[in-house]
C-alpha positions as CSV (number, residue, x, y, z in Angstrom):
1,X,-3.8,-15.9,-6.0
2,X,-6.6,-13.1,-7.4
3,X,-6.6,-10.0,-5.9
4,X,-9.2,-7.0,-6.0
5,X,-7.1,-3.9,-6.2
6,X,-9.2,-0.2,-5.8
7,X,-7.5,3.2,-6.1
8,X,-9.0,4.9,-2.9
9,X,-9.1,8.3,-1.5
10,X,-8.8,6.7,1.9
11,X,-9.7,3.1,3.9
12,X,-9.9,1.8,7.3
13,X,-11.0,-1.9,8.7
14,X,-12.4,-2.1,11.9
15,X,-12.9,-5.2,13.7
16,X,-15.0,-5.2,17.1
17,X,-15.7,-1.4,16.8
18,X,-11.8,-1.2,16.7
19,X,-10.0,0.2,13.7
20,X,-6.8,-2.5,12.7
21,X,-5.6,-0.8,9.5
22,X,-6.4,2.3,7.7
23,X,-5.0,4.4,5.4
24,X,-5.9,8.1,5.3
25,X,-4.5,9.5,1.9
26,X,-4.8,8.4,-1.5
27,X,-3.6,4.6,-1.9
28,X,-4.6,1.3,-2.8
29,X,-7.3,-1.4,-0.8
30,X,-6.4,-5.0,-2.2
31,X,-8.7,-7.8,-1.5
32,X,-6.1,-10.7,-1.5
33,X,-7.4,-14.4,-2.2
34,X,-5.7,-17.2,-1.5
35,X,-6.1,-20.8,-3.8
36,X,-4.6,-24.0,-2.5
37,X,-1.3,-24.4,-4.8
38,X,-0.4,-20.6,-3.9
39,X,3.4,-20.1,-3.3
40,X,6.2,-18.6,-3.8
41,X,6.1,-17.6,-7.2
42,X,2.3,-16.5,-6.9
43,X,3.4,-14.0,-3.8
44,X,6.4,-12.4,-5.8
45,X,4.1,-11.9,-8.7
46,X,0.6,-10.7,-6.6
47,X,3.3,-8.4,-4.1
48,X,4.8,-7.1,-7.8
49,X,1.8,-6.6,-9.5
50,X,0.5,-4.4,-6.5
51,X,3.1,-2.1,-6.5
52,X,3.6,-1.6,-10.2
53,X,0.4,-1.2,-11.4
54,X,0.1,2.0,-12.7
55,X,-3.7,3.0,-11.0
56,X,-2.7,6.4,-8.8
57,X,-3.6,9.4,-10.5
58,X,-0.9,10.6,-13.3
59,X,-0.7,6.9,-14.1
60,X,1.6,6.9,-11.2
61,X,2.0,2.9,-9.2
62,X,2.5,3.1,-5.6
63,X,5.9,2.0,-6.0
64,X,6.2,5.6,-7.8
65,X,4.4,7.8,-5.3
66,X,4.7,6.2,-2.2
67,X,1.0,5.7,-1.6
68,X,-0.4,3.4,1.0
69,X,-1.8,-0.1,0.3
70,X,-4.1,-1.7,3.0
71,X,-4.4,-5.3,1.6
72,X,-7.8,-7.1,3.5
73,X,-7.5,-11.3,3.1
74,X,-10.6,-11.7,1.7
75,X,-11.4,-15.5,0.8
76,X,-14.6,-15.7,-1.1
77,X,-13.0,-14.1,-3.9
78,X,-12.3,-17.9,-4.4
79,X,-16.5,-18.6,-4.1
80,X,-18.2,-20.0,-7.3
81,X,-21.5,-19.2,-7.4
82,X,-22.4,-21.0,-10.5
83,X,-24.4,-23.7,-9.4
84,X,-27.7,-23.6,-7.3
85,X,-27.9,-20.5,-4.7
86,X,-25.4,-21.5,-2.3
87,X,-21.6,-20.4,-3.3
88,X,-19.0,-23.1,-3.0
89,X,-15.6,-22.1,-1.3
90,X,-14.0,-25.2,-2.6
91,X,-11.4,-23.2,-4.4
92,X,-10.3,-21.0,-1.1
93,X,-7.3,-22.2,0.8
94,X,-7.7,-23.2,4.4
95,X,-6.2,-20.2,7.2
96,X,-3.0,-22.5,7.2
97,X,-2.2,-22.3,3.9
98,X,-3.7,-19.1,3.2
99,X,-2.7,-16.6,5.9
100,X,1.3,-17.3,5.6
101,X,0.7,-16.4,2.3
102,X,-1.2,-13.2,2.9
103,X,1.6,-12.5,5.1
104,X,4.2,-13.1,2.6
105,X,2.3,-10.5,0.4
106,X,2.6,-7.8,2.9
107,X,6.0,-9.0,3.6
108,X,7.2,-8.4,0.2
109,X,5.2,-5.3,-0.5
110,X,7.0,-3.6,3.2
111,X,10.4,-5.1,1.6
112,X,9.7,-2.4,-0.8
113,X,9.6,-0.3,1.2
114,X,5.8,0.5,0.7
115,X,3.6,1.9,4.0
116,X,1.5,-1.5,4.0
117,X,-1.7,-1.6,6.7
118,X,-3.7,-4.5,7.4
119,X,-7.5,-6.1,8.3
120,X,-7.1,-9.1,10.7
121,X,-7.1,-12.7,9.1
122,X,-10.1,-14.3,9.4
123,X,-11.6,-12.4,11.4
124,X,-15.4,-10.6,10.8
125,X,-14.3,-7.1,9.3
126,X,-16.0,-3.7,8.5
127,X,-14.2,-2.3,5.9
128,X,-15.0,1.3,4.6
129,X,-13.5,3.2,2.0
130,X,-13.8,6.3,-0.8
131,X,-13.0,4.6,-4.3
132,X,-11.6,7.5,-6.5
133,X,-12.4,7.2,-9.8
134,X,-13.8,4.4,-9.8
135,X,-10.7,2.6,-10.6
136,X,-11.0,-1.6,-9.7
137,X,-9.0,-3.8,-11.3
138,X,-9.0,-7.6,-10.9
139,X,-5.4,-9.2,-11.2
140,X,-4.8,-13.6,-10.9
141,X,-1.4,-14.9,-10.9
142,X,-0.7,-16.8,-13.8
């Protein structure tokens, strides 16, 4: 599982001029990528790693503050664009194998008790946010 996680100011995903998931205060966007052998163990760790990583301001996690995380499945982050000029997505999970275990991220991150928002699985999304910092840190489950 690899995740892109950026401390943000705010963030919304809109999908067909609708808005699915936003968060409106400082919290964290995760891009969430899904390989094939992704399970159990790779959602306990990816959920933990979200909400313990220390990236809020006053090196605070969101399991400390209570900061929002809207987590956007995102499966290119699985692309390889090392060969030719067309990426492979060889390396991304199909939806069936992928989106329970998006869901199971959420899930655990909402067991918690963290305010968790969404994009829409697989679907074409517009996603807008206001980084703070920068701060974007790129975590894969071991």
């Amino acid at each position: 599982m690899r995740a892109v996680i950026q401390r943000v100011l705010s963030a919304s995903v809109t999908v067909d001029g609708e808005v699915v998931g936003a968060i409106d205060e400082p919290g964290l966007l995760v891009y969430l990528g899904v390989t094939h052998d992704d399970g159990d163990r790779e959602v306990r760790w990816t959920a933990g790693k979200i909400r313990d990583l220390r990236l809020l301001r006053d090196e605070q996690s969101v399991a400390d503050s209570g900061a929002p995380v809207l987590v956007v499945s995102q499966f290119t982050l699985y692309g390889d664009g090392r060969k030719g000029r067309r990426p492979t997505w060889a390396a991304a999970a199909p939806g069936p194998v992928s989106e329970p275990a998006y869901d199971a991220v959420c899930a655990a991150l909402r067991a918690d008790g963290l305010h968790v928002e969404t994009g829409a699985f697989g679907a074409d999304m517009r996603v807008t946010s206001v980084g703070d910092g920068p701060v974007t840190l790129i975590v894969e489950s071991p």
